[in-house]
C-alpha positions in Angstrom: 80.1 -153.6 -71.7 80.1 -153.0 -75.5 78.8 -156.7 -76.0 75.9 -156.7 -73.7 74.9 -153.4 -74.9 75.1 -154.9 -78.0 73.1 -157.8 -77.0 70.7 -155.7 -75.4 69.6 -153.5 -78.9 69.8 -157.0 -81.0 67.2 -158.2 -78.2 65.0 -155.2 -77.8 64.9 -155.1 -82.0 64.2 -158.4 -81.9 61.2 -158.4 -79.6 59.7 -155.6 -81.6 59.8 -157.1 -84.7 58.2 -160.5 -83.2 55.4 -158.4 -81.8 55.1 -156.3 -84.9 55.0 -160.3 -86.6 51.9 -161.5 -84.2 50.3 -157.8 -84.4 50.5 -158.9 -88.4 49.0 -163.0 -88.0 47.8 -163.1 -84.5 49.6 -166.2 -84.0 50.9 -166.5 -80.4 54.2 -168.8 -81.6 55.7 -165.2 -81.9 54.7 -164.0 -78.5 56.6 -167.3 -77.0 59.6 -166.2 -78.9 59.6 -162.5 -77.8 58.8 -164.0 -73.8 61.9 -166.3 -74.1 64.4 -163.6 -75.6 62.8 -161.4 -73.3 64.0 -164.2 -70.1 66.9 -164.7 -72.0 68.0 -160.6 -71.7 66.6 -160.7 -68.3 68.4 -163.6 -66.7 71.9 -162.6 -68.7 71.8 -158.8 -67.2 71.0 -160.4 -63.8 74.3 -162.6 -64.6 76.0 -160.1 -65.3 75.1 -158.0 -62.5 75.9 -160.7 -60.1 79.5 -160.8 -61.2 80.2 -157.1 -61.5 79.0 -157.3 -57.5 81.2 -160.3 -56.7 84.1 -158.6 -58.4 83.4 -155.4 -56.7 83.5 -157.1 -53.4 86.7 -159.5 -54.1 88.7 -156.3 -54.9 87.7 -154.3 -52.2 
């Protein structure tokens, strides 16, 4: 849990600083960037949600 946490910040940080970099040029190659690490964060927590359930149920 430590990891995606982890991830999460690094992501969030990142994403802010990419949208701090286009506020700064206006050029929209950071705004692609910040969408895919923004997917990237949302598909890995839905990942990782799926499996927590799946365990859940096995070991019930």
């Amino acid at each position: 849990m430590i990891v995606l946490r982890l991830l999460l910040v690094l992501g969030l940080a990142a994403i802010a600083g990419l949208v701090l970099a286009w506020l700064f040029t206006k050029d929209a190659k950071y705004l692609r960037i910040a969408t895919r690490i923004l997917r990237f964060i949302v598909v890995l927590g839905v990942v990782v949600a799926l499996v927590y359930v799946v365990e859940r149920l096995l070991l019930v």
